[in-house]
TORNUZA-38320 format. One line per 10 residues: their letters; for each residue x, y, z of C-alpha. Coordinates in nm, 4 decimals. Example, Ala and Ser with C-alpha at 12.3 -4.5 7.8 and 13.67 -1.06 7.14 Angstrom:
% residues 2
AS) 1.2300,-0.4500,0.7800  1.3670,-0.1060,0.7140
END
This chain:
% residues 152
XXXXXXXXXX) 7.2072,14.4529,-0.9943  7.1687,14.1062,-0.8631  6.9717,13.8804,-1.1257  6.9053,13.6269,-0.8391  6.6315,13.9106,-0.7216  6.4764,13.9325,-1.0902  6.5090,13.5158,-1.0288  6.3237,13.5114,-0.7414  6.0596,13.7792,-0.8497  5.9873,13.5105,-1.1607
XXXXXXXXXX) 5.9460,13.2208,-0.9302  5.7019,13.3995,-0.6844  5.4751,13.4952,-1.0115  5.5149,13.1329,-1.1575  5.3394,12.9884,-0.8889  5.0868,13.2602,-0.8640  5.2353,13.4000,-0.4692  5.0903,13.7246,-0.3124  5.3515,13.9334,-0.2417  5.5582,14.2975,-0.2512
XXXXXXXXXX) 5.8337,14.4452,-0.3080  5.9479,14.6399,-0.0248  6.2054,14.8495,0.1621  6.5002,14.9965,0.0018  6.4270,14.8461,-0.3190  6.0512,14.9694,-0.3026  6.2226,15.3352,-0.2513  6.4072,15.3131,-0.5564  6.0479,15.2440,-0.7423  5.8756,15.5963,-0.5775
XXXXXXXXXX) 6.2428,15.7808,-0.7044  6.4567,15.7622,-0.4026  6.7699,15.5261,-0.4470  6.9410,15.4091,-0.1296  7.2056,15.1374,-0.0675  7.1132,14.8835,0.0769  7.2253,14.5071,0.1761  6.9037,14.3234,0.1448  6.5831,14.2862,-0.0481  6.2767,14.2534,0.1058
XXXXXXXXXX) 5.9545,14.0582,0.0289  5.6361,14.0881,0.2061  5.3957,13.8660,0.1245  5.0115,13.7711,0.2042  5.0268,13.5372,0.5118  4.7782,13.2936,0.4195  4.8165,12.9141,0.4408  4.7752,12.8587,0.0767  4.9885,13.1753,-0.0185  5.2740,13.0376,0.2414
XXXXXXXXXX) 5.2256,12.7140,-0.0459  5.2997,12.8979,-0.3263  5.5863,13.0947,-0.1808  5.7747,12.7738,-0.0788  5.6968,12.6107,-0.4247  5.8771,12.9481,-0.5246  6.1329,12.8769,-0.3135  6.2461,12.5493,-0.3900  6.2160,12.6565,-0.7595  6.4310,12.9334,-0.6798
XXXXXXXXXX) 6.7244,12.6854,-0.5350  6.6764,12.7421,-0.1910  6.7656,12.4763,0.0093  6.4255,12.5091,0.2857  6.5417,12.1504,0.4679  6.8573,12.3024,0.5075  6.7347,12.6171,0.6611  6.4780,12.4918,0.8665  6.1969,12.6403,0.6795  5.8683,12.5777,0.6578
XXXXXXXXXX) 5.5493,12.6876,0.5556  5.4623,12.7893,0.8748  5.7591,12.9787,0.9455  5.6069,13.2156,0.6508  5.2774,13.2489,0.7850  5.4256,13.3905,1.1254  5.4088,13.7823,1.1833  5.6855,13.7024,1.4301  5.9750,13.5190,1.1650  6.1342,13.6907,0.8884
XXXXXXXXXX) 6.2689,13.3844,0.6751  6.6426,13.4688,0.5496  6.9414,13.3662,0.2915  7.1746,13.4595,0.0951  7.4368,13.7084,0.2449  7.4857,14.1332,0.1957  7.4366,14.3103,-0.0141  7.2637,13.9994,-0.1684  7.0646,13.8902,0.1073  6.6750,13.8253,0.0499
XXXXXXXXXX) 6.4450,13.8475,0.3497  6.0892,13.7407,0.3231  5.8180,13.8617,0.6078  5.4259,13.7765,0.6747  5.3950,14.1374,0.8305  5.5506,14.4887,0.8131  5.4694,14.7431,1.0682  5.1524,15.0082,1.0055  5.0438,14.8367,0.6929  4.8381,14.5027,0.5952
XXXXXXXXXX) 4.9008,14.3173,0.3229  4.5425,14.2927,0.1749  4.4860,14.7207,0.1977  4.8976,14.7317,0.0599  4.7888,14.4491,-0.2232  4.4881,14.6541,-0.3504  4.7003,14.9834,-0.3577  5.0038,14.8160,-0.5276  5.2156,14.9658,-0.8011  5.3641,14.7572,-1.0831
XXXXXXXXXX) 5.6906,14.8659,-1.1987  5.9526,14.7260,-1.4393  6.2651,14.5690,-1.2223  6.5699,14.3853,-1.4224  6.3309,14.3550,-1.7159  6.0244,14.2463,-1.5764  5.6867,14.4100,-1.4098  5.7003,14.3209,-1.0596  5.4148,14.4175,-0.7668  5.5981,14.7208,-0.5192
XXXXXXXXXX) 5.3831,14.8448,-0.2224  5.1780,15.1943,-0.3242  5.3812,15.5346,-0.2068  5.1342,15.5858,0.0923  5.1845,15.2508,0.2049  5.5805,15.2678,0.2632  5.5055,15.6172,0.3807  5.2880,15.4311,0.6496  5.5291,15.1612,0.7125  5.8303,15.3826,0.7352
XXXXXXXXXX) 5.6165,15.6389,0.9550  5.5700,15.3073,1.1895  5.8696,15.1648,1.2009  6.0218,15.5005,1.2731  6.4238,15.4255,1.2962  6.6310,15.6830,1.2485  6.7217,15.5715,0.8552  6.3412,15.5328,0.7826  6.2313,15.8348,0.9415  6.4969,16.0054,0.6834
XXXXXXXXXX) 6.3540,15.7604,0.4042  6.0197,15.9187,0.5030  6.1337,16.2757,0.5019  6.2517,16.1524,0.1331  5.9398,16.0437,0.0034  5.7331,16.3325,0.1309  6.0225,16.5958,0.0051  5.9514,16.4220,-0.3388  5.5845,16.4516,-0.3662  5.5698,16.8017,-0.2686
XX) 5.5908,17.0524,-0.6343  5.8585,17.2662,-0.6411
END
């Protein structure tokens, strides 16, 4: 496990940020592992949320100058804001597809991650997002989820 996620996850709840945990890692919280080269962050797209999630940020050690970033950037459904590089790379998006973020927030799970409780988006949620997204790996990450609810 990368501690720089843990890192990150302490930074975003220092300065009070809105956001999830999703993708891969979020499949890993509803019981379904899967490799993956990235960890994703959704967060609430608001102007004073965007605030607190560069604050984060710059705690964190990124360098936002150096990347072009700013606040804006975060409240854009368009821009995912990334760094780092696989399998450690962190991406960090205003908007997933078939979900939004205040219906995900209020239906969030907390789970322990690297030692800490950290906000993942609810099982229906991903379901949704996966659903909507509809590749051909999250279409099988679907299949996954639903195989795992069903009793035996």
């Amino acid at each position: 496990m990368n501690r720089d996620f843990r890192d990150l996850i302490v930074e975003l709840q220092s300065a009070d940020a809105r956001f999830l945990v999703v993708g891969a890692y979020a499949l890993g919280a509803h019981g379904i592992p899967r490799a993956t080269a990235d960890f994703d962050i959704w967060i609430d797209a608001s102007a004073e949320n965007a605030t607190r999630v560069m604050r984060a940020l710059a705690e964190f050690g990124v360098a936002l100058d150096a990347l072009g970033t700013r606040a804006s950037d975060l409240v854009d459904p368009d821009k995912v804001v990334h760094f780092g590089v696989p399998p450690y790379r962190i991406d960090i998006m205003s908007a997933i597809d078939g979900v939004e973020f205040a219906d995900a927030w209020q239906r969030r799970i907390m789970e322990r991650f690297q030692g800490i409780q950290a906000p993942f988006i609810g099982r229906q949620d991903l379901m949704a997002n996966k659903r909507a997204v509809g590749r051909r790996k999250d279409l099988e990450d679907l299949e996954n989820l639903q195989a795992f609810d069903e009793p035996d």
